[in-house]
Backbone as a chain_set.jsonl record, in Angstrom:
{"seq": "XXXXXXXXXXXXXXXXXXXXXXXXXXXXXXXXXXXXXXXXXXXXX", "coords": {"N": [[28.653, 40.348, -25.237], [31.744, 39.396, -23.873], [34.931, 38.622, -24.818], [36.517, 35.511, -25.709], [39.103, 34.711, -23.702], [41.912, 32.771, -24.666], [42.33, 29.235, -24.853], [40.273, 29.435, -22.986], [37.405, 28.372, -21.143], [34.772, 27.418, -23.453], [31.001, 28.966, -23.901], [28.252, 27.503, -23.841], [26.307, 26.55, -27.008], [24.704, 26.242, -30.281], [24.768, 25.278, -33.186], [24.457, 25.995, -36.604], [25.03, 23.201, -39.034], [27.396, 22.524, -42.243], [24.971, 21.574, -43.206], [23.172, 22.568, -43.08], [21.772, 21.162, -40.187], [21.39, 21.362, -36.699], [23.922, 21.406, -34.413], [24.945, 21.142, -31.675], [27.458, 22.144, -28.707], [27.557, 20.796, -25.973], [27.469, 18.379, -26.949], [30.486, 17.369, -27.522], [31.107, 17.528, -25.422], [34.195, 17.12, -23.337], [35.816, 16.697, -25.369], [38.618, 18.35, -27.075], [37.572, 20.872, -29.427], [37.519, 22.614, -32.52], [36.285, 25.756, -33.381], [35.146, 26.971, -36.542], [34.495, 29.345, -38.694], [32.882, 31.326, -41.336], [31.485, 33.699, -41.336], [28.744, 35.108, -43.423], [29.924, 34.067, -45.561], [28.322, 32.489, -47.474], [26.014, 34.305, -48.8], [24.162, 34.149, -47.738], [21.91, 36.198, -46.632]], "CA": [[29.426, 39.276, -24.644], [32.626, 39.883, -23.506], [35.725, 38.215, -26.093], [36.548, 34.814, -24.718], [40.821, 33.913, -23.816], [42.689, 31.51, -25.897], [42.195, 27.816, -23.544], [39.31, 29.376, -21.75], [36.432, 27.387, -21.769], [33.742, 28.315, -23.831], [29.856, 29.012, -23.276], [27.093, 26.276, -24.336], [26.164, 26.983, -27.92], [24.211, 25.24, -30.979], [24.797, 25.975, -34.633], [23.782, 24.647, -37.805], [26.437, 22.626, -39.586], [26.823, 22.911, -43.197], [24.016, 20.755, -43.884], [21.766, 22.873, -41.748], [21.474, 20.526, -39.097], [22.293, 21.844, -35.4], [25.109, 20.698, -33.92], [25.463, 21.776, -29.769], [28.932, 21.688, -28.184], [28.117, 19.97, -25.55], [27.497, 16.69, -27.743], [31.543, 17.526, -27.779], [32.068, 17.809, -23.793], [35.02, 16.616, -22.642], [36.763, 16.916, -26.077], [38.849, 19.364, -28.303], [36.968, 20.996, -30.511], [37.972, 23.916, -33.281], [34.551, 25.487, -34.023], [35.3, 27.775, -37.739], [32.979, 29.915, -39.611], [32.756, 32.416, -42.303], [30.051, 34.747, -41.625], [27.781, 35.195, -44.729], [30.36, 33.409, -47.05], [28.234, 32.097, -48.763], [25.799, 35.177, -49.421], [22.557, 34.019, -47.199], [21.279, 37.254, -45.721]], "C": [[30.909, 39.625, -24.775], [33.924, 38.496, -24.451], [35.981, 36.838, -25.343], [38.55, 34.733, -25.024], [41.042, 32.984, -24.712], [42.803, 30.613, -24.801], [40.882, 27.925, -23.108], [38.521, 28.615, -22.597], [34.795, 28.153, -22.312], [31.9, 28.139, -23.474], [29.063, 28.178, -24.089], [26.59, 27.476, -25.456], [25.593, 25.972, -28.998], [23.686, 26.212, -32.061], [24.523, 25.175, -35.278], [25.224, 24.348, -38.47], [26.232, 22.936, -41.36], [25.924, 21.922, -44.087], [22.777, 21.459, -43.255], [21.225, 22.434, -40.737], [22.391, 21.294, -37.839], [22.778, 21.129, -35.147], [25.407, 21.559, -32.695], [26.945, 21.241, -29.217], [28.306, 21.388, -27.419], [27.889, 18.573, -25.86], [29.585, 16.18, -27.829], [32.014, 17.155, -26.536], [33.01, 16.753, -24.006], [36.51, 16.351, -23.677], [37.526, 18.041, -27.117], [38.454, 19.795, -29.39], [37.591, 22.861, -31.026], [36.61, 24.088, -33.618], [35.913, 26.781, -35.848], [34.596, 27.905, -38.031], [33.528, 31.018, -40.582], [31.54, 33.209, -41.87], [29.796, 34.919, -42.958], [28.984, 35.191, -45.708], [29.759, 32.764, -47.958], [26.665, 33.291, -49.267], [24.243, 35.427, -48.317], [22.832, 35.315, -45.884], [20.284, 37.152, -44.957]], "O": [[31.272, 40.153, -25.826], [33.425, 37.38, -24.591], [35.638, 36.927, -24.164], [39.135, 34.709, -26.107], [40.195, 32.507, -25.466], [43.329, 31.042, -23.775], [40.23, 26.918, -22.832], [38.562, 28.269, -23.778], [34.051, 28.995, -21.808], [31.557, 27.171, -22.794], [29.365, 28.246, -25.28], [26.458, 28.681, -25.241], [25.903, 24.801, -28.781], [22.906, 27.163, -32.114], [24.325, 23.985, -35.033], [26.236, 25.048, -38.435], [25.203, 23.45, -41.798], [26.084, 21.586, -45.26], [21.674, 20.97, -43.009], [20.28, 23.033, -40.224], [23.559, 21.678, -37.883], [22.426, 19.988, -35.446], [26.071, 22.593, -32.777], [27.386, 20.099, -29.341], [27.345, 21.74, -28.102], [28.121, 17.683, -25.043], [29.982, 15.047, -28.098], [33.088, 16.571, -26.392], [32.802, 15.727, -24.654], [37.646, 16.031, -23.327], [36.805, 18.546, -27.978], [38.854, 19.258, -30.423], [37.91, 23.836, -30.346], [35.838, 23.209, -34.001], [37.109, 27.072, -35.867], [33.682, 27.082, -37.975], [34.661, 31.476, -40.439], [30.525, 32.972, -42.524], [30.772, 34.867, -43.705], [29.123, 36.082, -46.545], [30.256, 32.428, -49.033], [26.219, 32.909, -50.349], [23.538, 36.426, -48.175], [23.496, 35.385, -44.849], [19.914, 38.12, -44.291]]}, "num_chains": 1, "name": "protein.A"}
């Protein structure tokens, strides 16, 4: 997948939160959202 711009809009996606529950952007549409992550900060391989 190709890097995305800074504004552009990004592609439909659904991660776990840190409770392990998924969480899908578009439950978000239509508002500003920062996603953040750590990759394996906390150790789970």
């Amino acid at each position: 997948m190709a890097l995305l711009e800074i504004g552009s809009e990004a592609p439909g996606f659904t991660l776990p939160n840190q409770h392990g529950k998924d969480v899908s952007l578009s439950v978000h549409a239509g508002k500003s959202v920062l996603v953040w992550f750590f990759p394996r900060a906390f150790g789970n391989n």
